[in-house]
C-alpha positions, 0 to 999 in steps of 0.5 A: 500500500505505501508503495502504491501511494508512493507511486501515486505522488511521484505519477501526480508530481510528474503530471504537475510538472508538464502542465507546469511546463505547458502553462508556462510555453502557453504563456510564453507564446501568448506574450509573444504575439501580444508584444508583436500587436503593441509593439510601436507602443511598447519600444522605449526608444525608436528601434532604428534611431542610431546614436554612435556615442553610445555605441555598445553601453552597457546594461541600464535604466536607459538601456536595460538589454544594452545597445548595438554597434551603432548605439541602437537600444536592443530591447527596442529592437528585439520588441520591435523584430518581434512583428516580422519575426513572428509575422512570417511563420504564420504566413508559412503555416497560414498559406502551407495549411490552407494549400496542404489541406485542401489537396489533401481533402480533394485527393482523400474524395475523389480518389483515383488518378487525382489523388496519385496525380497529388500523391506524386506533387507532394513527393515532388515537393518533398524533394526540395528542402524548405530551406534550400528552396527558400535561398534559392527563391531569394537569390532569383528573386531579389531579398526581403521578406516576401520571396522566402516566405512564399517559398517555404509556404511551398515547401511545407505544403507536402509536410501537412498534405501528407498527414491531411491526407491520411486522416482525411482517408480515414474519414472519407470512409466512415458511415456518417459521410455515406449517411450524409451521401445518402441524405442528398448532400453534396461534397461541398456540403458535406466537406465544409460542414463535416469533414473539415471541422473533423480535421481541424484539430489535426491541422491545428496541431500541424500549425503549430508543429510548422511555426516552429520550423518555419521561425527557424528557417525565415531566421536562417535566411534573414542570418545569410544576408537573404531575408529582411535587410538593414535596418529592419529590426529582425532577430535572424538579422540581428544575430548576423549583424551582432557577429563581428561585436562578439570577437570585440567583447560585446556579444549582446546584440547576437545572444540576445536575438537568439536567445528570443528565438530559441524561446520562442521555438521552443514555447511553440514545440511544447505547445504543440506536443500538448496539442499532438497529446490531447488531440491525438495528431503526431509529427509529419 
């Protein structure tokens, strides 16, 4: 019997500390996007605004994160990076969702040529890794904000297709979708009112698998030259411009951008793993 409730508080100690960890990514999350909504109202300083005889100071009231090599206020600029940093995953997963989804739903109902005909798209897409795909477009293309994420919304359209579309199978072939046949439905009907609704806890969970991968990535890009450009106040930008400061002592600008991102990330990743566990939807 002491065994047993012994078991019981270790077991109950354990579930505390995952909803401890979830409630905590949770809150990390929300604060996140709440700062990228208030942003213009919650930078101390113009994030922008250069002032080289106060280039490098160190923590303070006026500063408390420090400034960067051209005396810029760095907790201005993370708050304010915060919008793009944040904006551009959400468009991945907002675009490469609506996509991925509706070929997954369109080959889960008619079947046949179609669905190998999207099949054989998604393995063609699944070639190109995001991120090469994603530096290529901006090196044709011209660098910013717009030609990365347009190509890794691409890229990550066979990575929620594939899941669409297998969960989507599944209910293409439950009794209350030939019920609702049977009742004179239509597809359109049926799918907009039935089946998507069905899915969507699974699209959600794929969402926010994606956001995490594709913060990475618009970060990666934005760290090579290929993404947002000077004087944008973006974290994958700030770490690039922050490097040649780390060999002259003052490594700030670099840790502090990529200790934002690493948060962030993985906040998202818990959040995620919690949605996979209560909604029963896995990593694509």
């Amino acid at each position: 019997m002491t065994a047993l409730v012994m078991t019981g508080r270790a077991f109950s100690l354990k579930i505390g500390k995952i909803r401890f960890v979830y409630v905590g990514a949770l809150l990390i999350c929300g604060s996140a996007v709440l700062i990228a909504l208030f942003a213009p109202w919650l930078t101390p300083h113009d994030p922008n605004a250069v002032d080289p005889l106060d280039a490098y100071a160190a923590f303070s009231g006026a500063h408390p994160l420090g400034t960067d090599d051209l005396g810029r206020d760095l907790l201005s600029r993370l708050i304010s990076g915060t919008r793009t940093s944040l904006a551009g995953p959400l468009i991945v997963v907002v675009a490469a969702g609506t996509m991925g989804t509706v070929l997954a739903v369109s080959a889960a109902w008619f079947g046949g040529w179609f669905d190998a005909a999207v099949s054989r798209l998604l393995d063609i897409l699944f070639a190109f890794p995001g991120l090469v795909l994603a530096i290529t477009v901006a090196a044709i293309f011209g660098a910013g904000f717009v030609a990365p994420v347009v190509a890794l919304s691409l890229a990550f359209v066979p990575m929620i297709a594939r899941v669409m579309r297998a969960a989507a199978l599944r209910e293409r072939h439950l009794p209350y979708i030939e019920a609702l046949k049977v009742q004179g439905f239509s597809a359109w009907h049926i799918c907009l009112r039935h089946l998507l609704p069905n899915l969507a806890p699974l699209l959600m969970v794929q969402a926010a698998i994606g956001f995490g991968y594709a913060m990475i990535d618009l970060a990666s890009i934005s760290f090579l030259g290929l993404g947002q450009q000077p004087p944008a106040a973006d974290w994958g930008l700030m770490i690039a411009n922050g490097q040649p400061s780390i060999l002259a002592g003052f490594p700030q600008q670099s840790i502090e951008a990529a200790v934002a991102v690493v948060i962030t990330v993985v906040a998202f990743t818990v959040v995620a793993e919690r949605l996979a566990q209560r909604f029963g939807g896995g990593a694509s």
